[in-house]
C-alpha positions as CSV (number, residue, x, y, z in Angstrom):
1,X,-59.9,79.3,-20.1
2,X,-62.4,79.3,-22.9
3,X,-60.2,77.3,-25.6
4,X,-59.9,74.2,-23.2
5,X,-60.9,71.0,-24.6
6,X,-60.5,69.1,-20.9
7,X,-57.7,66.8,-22.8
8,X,-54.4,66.1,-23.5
9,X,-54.5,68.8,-26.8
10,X,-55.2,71.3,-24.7
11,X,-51.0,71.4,-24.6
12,X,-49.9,73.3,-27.4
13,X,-47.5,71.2,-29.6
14,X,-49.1,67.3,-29.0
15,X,-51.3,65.3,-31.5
16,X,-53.0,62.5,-30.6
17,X,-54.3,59.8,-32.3
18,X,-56.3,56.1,-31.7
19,X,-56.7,53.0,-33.2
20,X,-59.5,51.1,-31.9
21,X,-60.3,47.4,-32.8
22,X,-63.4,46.1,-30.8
23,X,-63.3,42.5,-32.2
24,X,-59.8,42.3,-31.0
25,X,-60.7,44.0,-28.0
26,X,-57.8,46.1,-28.0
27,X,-55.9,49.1,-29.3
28,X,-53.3,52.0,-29.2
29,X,-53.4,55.5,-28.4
30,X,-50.1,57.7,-29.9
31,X,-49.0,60.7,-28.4
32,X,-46.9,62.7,-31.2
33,X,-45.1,66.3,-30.5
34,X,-44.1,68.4,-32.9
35,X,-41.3,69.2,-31.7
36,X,-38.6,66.9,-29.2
37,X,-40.1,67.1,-25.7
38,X,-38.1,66.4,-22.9
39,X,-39.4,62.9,-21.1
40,X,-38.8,60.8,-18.4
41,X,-41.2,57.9,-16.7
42,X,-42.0,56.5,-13.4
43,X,-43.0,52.3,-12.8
44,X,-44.2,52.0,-9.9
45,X,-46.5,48.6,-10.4
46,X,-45.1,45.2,-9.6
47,X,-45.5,43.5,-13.8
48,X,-44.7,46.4,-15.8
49,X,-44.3,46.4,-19.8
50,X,-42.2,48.7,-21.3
51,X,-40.2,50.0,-24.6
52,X,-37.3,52.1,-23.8
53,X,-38.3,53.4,-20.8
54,X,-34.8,53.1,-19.1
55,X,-33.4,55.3,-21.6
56,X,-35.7,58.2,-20.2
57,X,-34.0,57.8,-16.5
58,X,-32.9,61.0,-15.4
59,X,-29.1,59.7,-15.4
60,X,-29.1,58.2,-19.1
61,X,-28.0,60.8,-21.9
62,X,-30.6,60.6,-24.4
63,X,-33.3,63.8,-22.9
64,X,-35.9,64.2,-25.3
65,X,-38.5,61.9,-27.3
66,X,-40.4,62.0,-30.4
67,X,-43.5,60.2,-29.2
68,X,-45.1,58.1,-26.6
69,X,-47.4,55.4,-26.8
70,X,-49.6,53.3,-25.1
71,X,-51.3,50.4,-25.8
72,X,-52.7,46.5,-25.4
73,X,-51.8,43.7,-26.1
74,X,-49.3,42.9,-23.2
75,X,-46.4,42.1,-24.4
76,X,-47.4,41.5,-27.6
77,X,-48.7,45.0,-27.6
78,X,-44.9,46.3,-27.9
79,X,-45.0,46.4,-31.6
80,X,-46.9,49.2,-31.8
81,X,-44.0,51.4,-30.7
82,X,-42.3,50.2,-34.3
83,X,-45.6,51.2,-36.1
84,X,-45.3,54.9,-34.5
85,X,-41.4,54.9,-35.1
86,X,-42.5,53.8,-38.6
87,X,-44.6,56.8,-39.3
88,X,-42.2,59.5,-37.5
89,X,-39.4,58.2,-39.6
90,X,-41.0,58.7,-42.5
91,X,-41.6,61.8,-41.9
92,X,-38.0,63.0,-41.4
93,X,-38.5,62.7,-37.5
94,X,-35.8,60.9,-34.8
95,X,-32.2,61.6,-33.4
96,X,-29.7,62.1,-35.8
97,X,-27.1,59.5,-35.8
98,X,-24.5,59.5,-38.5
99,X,-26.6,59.8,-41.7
100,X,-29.7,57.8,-40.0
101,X,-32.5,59.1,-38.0
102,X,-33.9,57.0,-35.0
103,X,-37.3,58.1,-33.6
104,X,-37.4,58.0,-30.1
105,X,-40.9,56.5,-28.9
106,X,-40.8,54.7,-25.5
107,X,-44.3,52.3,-24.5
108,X,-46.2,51.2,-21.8
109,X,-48.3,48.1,-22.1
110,X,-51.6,46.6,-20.1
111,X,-52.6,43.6,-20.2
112,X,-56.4,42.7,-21.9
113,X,-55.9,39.6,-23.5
114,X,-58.4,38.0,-21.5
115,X,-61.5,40.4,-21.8
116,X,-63.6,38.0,-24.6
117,X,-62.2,39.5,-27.7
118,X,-60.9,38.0,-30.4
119,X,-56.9,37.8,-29.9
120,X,-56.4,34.7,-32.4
121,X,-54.1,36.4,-34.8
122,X,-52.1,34.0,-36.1
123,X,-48.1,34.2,-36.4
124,X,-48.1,37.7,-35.9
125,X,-49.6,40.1,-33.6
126,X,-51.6,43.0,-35.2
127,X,-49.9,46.1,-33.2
128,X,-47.4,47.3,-35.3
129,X,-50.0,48.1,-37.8
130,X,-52.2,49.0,-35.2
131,X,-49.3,51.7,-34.3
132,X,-48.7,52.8,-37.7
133,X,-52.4,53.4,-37.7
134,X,-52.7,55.4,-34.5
135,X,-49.7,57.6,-36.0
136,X,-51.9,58.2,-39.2
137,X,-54.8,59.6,-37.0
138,X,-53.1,61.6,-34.6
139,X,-54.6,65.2,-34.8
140,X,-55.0,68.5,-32.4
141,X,-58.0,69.4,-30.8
142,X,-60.9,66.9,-29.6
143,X,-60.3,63.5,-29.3
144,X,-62.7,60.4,-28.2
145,X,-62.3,58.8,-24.5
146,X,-63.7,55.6,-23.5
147,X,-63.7,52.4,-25.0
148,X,-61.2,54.0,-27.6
149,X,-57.0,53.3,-28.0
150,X,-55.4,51.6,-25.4
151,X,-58.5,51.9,-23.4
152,X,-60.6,49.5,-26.1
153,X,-60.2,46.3,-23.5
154,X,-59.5,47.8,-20.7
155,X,-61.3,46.7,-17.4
156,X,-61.3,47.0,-13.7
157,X,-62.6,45.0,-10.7
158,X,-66.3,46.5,-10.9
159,X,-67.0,48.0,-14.2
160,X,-65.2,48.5,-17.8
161,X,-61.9,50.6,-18.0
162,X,-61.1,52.8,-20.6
163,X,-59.3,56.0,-22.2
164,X,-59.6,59.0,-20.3
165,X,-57.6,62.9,-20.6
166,X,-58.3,66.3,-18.3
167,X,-56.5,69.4,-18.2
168,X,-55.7,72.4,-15.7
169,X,-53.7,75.7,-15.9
170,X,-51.8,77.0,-13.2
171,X,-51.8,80.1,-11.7
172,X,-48.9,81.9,-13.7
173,X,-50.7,80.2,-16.8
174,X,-49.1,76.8,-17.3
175,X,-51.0,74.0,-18.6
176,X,-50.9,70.6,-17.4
177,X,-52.7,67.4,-18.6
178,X,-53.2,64.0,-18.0
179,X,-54.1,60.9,-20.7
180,X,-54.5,57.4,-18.8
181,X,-55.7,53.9,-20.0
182,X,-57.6,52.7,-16.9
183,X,-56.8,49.2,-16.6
184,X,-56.7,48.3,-12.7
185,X,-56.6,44.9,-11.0
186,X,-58.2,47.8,-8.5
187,X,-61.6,49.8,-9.0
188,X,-62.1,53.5,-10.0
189,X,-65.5,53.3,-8.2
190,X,-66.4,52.7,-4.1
191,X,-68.0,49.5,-2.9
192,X,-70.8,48.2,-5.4
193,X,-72.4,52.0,-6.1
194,X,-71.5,54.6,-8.9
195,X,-69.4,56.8,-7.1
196,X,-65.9,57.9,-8.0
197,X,-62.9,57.7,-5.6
198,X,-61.8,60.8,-8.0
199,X,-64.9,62.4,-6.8
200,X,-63.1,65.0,-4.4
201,X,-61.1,66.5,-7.3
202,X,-63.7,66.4,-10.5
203,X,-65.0,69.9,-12.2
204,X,-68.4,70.4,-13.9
205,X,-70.1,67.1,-13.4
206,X,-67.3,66.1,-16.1
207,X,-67.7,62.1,-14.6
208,X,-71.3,62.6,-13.4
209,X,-71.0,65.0,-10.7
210,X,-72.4,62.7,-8.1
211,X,-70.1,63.4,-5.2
212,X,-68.8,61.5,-2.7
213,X,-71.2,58.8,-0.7
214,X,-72.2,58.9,2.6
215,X,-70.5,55.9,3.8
216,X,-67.0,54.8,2.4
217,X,-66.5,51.0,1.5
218,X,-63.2,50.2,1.3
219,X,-63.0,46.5,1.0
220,X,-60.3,44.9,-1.2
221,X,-61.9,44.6,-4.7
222,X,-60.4,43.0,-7.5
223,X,-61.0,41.9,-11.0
224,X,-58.9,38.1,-10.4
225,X,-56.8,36.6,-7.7
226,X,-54.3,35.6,-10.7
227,X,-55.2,38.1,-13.4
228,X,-52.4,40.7,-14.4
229,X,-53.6,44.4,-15.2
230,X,-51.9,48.2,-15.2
231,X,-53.0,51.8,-15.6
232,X,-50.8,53.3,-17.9
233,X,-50.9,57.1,-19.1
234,X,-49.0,60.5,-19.5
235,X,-48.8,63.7,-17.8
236,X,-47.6,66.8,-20.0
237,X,-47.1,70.6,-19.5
238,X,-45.8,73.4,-21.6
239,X,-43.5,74.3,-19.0
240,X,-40.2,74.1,-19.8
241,X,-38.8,71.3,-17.2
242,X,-35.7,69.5,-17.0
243,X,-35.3,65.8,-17.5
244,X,-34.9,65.1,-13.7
245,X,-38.0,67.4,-13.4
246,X,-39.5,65.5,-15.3
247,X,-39.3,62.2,-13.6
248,X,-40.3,63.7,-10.5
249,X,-43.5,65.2,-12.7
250,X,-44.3,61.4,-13.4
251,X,-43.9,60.0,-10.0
252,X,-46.7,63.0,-8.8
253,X,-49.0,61.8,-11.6
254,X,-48.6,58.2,-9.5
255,X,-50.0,59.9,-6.9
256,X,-53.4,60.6,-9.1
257,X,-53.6,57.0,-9.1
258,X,-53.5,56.3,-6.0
259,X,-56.3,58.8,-5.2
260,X,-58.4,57.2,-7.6
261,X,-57.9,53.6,-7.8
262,X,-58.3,51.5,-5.1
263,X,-56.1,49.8,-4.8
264,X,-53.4,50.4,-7.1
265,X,-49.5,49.8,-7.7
266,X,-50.4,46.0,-6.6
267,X,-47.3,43.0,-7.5
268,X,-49.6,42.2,-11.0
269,X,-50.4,45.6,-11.7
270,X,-47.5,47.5,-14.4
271,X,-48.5,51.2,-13.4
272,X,-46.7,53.5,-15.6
273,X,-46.7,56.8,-15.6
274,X,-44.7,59.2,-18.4
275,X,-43.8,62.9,-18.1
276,X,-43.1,65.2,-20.9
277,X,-42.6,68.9,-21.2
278,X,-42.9,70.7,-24.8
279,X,-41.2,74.0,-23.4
280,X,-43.3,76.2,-25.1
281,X,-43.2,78.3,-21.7
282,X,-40.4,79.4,-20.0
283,X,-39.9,78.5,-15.9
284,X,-37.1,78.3,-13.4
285,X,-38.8,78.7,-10.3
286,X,-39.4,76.3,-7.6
287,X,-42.9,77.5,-6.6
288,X,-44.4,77.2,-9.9
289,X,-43.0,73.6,-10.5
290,X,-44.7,72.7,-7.0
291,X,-47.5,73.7,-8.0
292,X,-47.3,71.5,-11.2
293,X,-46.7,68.6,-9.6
294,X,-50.1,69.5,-7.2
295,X,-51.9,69.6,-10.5
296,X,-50.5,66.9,-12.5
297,X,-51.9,64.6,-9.3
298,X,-55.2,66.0,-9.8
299,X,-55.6,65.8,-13.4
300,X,-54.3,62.1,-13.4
301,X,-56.9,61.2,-10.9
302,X,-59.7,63.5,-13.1
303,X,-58.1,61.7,-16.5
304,X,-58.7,58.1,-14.8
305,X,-62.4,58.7,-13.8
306,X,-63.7,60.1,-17.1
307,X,-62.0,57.0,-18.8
308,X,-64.6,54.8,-16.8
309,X,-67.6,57.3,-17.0
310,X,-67.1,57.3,-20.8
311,X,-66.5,53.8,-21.4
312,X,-68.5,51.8,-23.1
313,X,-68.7,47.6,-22.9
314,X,-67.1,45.7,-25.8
315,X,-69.8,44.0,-28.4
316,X,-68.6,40.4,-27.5
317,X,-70.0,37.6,-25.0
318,X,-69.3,38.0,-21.5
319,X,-67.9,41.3,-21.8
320,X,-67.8,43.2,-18.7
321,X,-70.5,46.0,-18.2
322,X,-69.5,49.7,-18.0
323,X,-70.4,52.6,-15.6
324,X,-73.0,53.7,-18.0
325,X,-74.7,50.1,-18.2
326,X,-75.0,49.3,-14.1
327,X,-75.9,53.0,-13.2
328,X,-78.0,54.6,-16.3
329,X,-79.8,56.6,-13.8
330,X,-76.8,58.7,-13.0
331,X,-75.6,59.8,-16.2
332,X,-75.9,63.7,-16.8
């Protein structure tokens, strides 16, 4: 469709919004609806961090959300859900309990405290603010990927990590999309060259269009025998789902990662993937929801290469070099 944007806006009903600190070497990306979406998450890697993701289990009452985020910082990083909440309630957003309201904005975390930035804070970490900031630039339409959000220090075992989104529509019209911070003890690229393991799935040369190679290298590759990492991101439609649906919406977007990341879901990666329907769109079928699932794979897998493609290398010593900086010649 003409409107597309390739992102995570191209939902109807979802603003999204970075803050990016490159000294730091960090960040945090907000996902904000405008109205309660129903949510519900999938952890699949083996050192996972997280803000109330067990209340989105498809057994526990609560079934809808305010936000999501996503961020660095490890655990530190889990302020930034309070910075988010921070905005939202302000703003008259959150579940109404007595005469309170309590936003609802469950986190995922990845770990890039060791990628040369400056993470010497003092007493308190930055990512509440950092969150509250994020909030205050969430917007529709076009949004940055790359070295951006909770993509800023992100890295993997050949070249930089970083922030990437894509979007499909189905074939009765639903749209799907994916927003990922590529972070993997794993690589998004084959062997040593500049080729994608996504490369099967990508449209319009949208990560370089280079295709698959002509021999496969699939040798373990990884960014440190004792380093901790995780991919994090989101898959959302504006089909109407229900919270179990939900979850198993999340578990297929997994399956983006495995197709491309190599390896992923490792014991010290946290891969977490979130679901979220706005339910702008009406569906009770099985087919179409099938078909959902296909495409939320697809788009996750899409999402995770153009966050590599479009990163960028931090400006600190020893930073690791991106895509764009070990194969220039390949960039369309």
């Amino acid at each position: 469709m003409a409107d597309l944007l390739n992102l995570l806006t191209d939902i109807e009903g979802i603003a999204v919004g970075h803050c990016t600190d490159l000294a730091l070497g960090s960040g945090v990306t907000a996902i904000i609806f405008d109205e309660p979406a129903v949510a519900s998450c999938s952890v699949l890697g083996g050192a996972p961090g997280g803000r109330d993701t067990a209340l989105l289990d498809p057994a526990m009452t609560v079934g809808v959300v305010d936000g999501l985020v996503l961020s660095g910082g490890s655990a530190f990083g889990l302020d930034a859900a309070g910075g988010v909440q921070a905005g939202l309630r302000d703003i008259g957003r959150g579940l109404q309990v007595g005469t309170v309201r309590v936003p609802l904005v469950p986190q995922a975390i990845l770990f890039d405290l060791i990628n040369g930035g400056n993470k010497d804070w003092g007493l308190h970490s930055p990512y509440r603010d950092m969150g509250y900031e994020a909030f205050k630039a969430a917007g529709k339409g076009a949004f940055p990927l790359g070295t951006v959000g909770a993509g800023t220090g992100a890295t993997t075992a050949t070249v930089k990590g970083g922030l990437g989104s894509a979007s499909a529509v189905s074939s009765q019209g639903y749209r799907v999309a994916a927003i990922v911070a590529v972070n993997a003890l794993g690589s998004a690229t084959i062997g040593e060259g500049p080729h994608f393991w996504a490369a099967p799935f990508e449209i319009g040369g949208e990560f370089g269009g280079l295709g698959m190679p002509k021999t496969i290298d699939t040798r373990l590759r990884l960014k440190g025998s004792n380093v901790t990492a995780t991919t994090i991101g989101a898959i959302v439609t504006d089909a109407a789902l229900t919270k179990a649906e939900a979850h198993r919406l999340s578990v297929c977007g997994h399956d983006g990662l495995a197709r491309a990341l190599l390896p992923t879901h490792l014991p010290l990666d946290g891969d977490t993937v979130f679901a979220a329907s706005t339910s702008k769109r009406e569906r009770d079928d099985l087919q179409s929801f099938m078909e959902l699932c296909h495409l939320a794979t697809i788009v996750m897998a899409r999402a995770i290469a153009r966050g590599v493609y479009e990163a960028r290398a931090l400006p600190v010593e020893g930073a690791q070099p991106a895509w764009r900086d070990r194969f220039p010649d390949r960039m369309i």
